[in-house]
C-alpha positions as CSV (number, residue, x, y, z in Angstrom):
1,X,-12.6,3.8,-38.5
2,X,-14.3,5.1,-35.4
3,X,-13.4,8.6,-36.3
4,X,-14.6,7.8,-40.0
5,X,-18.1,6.6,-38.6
6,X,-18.3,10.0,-36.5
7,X,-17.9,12.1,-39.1
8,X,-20.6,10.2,-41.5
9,X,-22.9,10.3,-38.5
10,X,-22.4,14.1,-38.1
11,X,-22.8,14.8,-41.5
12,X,-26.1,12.9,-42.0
13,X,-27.5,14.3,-39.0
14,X,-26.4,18.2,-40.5
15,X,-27.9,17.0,-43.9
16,X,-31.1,15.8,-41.5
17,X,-31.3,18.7,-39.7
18,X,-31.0,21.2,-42.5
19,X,-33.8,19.4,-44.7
20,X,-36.3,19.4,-41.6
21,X,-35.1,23.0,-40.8
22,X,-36.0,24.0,-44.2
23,X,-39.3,22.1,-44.6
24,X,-40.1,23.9,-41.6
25,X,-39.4,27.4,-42.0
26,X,-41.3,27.0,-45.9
27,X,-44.3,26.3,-43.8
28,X,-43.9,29.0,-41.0
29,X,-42.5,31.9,-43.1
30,X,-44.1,34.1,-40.4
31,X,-40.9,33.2,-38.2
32,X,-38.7,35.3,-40.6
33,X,-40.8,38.1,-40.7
34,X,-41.0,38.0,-37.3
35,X,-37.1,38.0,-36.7
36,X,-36.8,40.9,-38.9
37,X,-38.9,43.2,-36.2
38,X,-36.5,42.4,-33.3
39,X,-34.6,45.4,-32.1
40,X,-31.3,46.5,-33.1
41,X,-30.4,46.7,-29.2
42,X,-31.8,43.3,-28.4
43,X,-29.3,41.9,-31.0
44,X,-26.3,43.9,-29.5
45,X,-27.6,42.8,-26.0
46,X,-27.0,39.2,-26.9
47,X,-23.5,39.9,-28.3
48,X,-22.2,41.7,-25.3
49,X,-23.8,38.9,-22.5
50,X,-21.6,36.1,-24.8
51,X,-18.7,38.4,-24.6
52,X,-19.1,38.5,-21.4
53,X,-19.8,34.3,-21.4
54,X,-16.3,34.5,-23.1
55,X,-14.8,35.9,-20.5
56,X,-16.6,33.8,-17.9
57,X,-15.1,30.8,-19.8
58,X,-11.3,32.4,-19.4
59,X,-12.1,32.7,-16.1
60,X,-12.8,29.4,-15.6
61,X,-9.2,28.5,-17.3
62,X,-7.3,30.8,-15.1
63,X,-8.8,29.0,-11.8
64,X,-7.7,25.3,-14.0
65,X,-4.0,26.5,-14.6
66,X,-4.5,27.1,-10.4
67,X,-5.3,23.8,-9.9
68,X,-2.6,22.5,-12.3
69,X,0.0,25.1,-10.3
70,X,0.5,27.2,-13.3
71,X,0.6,30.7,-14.3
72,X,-0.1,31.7,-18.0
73,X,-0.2,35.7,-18.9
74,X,-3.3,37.2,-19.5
75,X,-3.1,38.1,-22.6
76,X,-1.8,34.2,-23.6
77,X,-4.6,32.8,-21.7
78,X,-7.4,35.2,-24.0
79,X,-5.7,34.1,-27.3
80,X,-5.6,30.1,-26.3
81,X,-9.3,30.6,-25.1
82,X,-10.0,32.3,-28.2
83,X,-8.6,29.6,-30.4
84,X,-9.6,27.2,-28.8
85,X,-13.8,28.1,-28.5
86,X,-13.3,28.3,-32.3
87,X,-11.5,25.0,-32.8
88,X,-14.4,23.8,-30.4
89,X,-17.4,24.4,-32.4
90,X,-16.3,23.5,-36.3
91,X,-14.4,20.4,-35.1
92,X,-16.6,17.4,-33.6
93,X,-16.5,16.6,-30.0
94,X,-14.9,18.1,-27.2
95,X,-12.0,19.6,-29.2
96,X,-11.4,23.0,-27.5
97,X,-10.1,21.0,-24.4
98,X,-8.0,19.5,-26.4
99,X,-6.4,22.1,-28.2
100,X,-5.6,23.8,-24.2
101,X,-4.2,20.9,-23.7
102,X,-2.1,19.7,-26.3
103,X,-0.6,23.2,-26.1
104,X,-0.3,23.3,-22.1
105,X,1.7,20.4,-23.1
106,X,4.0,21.8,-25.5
107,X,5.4,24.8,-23.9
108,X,4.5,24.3,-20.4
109,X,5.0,20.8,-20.1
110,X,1.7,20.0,-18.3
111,X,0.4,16.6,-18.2
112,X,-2.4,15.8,-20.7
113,X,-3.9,13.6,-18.0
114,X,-3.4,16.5,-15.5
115,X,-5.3,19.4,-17.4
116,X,-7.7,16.3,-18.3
117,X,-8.8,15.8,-14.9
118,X,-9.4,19.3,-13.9
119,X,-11.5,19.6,-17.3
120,X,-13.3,16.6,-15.8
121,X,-13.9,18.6,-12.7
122,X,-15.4,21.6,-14.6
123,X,-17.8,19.2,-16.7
124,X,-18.9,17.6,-13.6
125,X,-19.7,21.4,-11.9
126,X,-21.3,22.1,-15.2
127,X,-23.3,19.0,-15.3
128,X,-24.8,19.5,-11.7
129,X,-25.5,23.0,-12.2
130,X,-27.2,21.9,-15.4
131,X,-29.1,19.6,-13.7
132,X,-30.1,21.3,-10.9
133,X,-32.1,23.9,-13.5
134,X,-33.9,21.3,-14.4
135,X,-35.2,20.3,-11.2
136,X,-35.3,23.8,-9.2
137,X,-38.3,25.2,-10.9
138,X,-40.4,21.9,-10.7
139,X,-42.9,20.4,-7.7
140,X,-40.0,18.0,-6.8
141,X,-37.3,21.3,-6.1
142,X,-36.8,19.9,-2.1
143,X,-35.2,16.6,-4.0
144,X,-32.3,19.4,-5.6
145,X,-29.9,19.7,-3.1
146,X,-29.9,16.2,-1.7
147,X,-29.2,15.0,-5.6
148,X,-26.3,17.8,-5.7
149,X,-25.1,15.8,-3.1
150,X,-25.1,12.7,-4.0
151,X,-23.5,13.8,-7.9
152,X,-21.1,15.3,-5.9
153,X,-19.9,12.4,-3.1
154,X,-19.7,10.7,-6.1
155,X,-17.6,13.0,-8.0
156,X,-15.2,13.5,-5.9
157,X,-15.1,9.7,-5.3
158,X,-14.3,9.4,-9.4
159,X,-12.1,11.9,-9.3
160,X,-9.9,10.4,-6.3
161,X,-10.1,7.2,-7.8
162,X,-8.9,8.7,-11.2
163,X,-5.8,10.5,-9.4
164,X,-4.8,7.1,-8.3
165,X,-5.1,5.1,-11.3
166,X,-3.4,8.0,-13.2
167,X,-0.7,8.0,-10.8
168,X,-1.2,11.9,-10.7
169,X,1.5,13.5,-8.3
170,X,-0.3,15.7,-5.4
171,X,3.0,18.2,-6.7
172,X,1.0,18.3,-10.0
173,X,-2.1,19.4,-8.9
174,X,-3.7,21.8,-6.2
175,X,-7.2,20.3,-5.3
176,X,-8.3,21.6,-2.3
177,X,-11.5,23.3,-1.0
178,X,-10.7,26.7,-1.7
179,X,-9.6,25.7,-5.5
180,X,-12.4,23.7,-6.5
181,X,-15.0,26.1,-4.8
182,X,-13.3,28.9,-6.9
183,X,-14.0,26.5,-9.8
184,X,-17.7,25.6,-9.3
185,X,-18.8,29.6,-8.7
186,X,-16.8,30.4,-11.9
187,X,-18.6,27.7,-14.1
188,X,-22.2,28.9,-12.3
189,X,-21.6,32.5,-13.3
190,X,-21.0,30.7,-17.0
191,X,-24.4,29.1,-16.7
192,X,-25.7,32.2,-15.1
193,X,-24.5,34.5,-18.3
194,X,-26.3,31.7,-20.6
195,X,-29.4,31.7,-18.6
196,X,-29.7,35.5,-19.4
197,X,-28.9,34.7,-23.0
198,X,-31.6,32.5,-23.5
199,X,-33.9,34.6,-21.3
200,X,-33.0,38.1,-23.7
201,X,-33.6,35.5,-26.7
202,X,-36.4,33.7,-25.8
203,X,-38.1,37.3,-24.4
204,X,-37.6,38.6,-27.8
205,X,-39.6,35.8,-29.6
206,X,-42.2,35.5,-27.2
207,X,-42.6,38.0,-24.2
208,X,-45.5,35.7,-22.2
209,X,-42.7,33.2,-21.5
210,X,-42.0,33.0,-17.7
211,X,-37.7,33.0,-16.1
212,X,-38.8,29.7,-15.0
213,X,-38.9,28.1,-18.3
214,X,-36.3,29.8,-19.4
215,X,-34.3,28.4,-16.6
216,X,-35.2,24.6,-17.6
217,X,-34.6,25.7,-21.5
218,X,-31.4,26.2,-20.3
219,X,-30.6,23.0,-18.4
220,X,-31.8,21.0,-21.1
221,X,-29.7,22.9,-23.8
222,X,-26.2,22.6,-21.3
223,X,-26.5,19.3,-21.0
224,X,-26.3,19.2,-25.0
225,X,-22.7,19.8,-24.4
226,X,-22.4,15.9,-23.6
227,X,-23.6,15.2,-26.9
228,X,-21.7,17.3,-30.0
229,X,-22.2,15.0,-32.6
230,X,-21.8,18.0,-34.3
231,X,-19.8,21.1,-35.1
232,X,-21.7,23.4,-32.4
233,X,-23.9,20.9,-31.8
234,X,-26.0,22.4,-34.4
235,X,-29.4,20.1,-34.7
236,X,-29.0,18.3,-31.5
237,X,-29.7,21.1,-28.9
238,X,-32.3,22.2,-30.8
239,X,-33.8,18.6,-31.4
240,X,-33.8,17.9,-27.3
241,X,-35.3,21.0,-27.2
242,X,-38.2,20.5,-28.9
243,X,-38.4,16.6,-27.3
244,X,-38.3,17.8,-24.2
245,X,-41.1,20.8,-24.4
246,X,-43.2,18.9,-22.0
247,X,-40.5,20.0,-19.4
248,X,-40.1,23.8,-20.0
249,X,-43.2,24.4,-22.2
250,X,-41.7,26.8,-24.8
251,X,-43.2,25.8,-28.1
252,X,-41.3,24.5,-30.7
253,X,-41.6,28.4,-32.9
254,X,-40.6,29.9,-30.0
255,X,-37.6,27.5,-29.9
256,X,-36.4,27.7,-33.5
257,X,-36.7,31.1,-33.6
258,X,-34.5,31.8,-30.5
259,X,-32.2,29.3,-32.1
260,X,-31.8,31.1,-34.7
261,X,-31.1,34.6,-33.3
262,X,-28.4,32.3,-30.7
263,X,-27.1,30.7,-33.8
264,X,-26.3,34.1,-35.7
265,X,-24.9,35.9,-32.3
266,X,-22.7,33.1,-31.7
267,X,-21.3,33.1,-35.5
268,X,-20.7,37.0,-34.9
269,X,-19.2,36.4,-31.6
270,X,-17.0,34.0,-33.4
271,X,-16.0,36.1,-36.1
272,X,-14.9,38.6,-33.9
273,X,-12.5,36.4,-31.9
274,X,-11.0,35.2,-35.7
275,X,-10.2,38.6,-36.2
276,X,-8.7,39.7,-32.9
277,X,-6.7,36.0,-33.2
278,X,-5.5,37.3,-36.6
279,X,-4.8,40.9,-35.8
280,X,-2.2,39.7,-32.7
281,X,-0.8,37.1,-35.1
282,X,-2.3,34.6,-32.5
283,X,-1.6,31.6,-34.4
284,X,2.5,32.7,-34.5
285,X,2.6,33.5,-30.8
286,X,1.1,30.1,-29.7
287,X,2.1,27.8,-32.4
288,X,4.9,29.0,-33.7
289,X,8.7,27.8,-34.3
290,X,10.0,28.6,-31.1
291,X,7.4,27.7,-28.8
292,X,7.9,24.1,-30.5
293,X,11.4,24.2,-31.0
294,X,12.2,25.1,-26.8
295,X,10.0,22.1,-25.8
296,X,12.4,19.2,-28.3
């Protein structure tokens, strides 16, 4: 029932979206014609900084499989990451995480709960780096650091408190300074590679904007993330976007327009891994008879 009410919600909020998206762009046609002057090289900029945000995003798996005390192959870990950032945006919620780890499970008999709470982890490094760009740029940027703290003490407070309700073995899992230092620099050069997304997008629509609002722009769409009521979160980044311009003060044109260019990069960037999944007979290697059949 609950899954049944989250897709009806999704879909009225796409139908919502797309009808307000519509009305709009009938009545600021100049947007297209604007988009159509951007330069070929912009466009392949964008591409290669999310390739590179894809790779971030691998990186940031291969530190998790450290924590969990496993080794996957390279090559394995690009396909599952692939697959998985796929599954993620056309299936509601967080579903790429689940994907890694109903599959970690399978053939590498890795706790669900395990790879769960190191995906916890990661959220809470990408929340507080999110965060944090929201309040760096602002009067109030001394109050930063002693609210990193804080979200931190009580992170690691959850976290320690979640081991031992889970009844987690300290054999299962390798949390230690080193490890989760490794994992909070890996997810910052993630928001890092976003930042200069929006920054190349957001330059292209409107080259007055200052890095500084492009650096709240981009705390304010991370912590989106927390909210995919829809496939990509399509509708509600850009809708807290526009809410919250009082914050970053990039007009809502300037917004839809760099959504758009994000939106079509993104698509492209997704196609691309469909292809490469297909052309190495992805779905075979991962999911396939005997990768199944060993772990019965």
């Amino acid at each position: 029932m609950k899954k049944r009410l989250r897709v009806l919600i999704s879909i009225f909020i796409l139908i919502i979206t797309a009808t307000v998206f519509s009305l709009y762009i009938s009545k600021h046609l100049d947007l297209i014609r604007e988009l159509r002057h951007i330069k070929l090289e912009v466009l392949i900029g964008i591409l290669l900084l999310y390739i590179l945000w894809f790779f971030s995003l691998v990186l940031v798996f291969k530190i998790s499989m450290r924590v969990c005390k496993k080794s996957i192959p390279p090559d394995e870990s690009l396909l599952l990451n692939g697959y998985s950032t796929i599954v993620n945006f056309f299936v509601l919620g967080q579903s790429g995480p689940a994907v890694r780890a109903l599959y970690l499970y399978k053939k590498y008999r890795l706790r669900i709960r395990v790879f769960l709470l190191v995906t916890l982890l990661y959220y809470v490094s990408y929340a507080i780096i999110s965060t944090s760009l929201l309040l760096i740029p602002s009067k109030v940027w001394w109050l930063t650091f002693p609210i990193v703290a804080v979200i931190l003490s009580l992170a690691g407070i959850g976290s320690w408190f979640y081991i031992k309700r889970s009844k987690i073995l300290g054999s299962e899992l390798s949390i230690n300074a080193t490890n989760v230092t490794y994992l909070f620099f890996a997810t910052l050069l993630q928001v890092f590679i976003l930042t200069l997304i929006y920054y190349v997008e957001l330059k292209a629509v409107n080259s007055h904007l200052l890095f500084k609002q492009v650096i709240m722009y981009t705390g304010v769409a991370n912590l989106t993330l927390f909210v995919s009521l829809t496939p990509g979160g399509i509708g509600i980044r850009e809708s807290l976007l526009i809410f919250s311009e009082h914050l970053h003060k990039i007009s809502s044109a300037n917004i839809v327009s760099a959504s758009i260019i994000d939106r079509s990069i993104f698509l492209l960037l997704l196609t691309i891994l469909f292809i490469v999944i297909i052309s190495l007979h992805a779905k075979k290697r991962l999911f396939g008879k005997q990768n199944i059949s060993t772990n019965n």
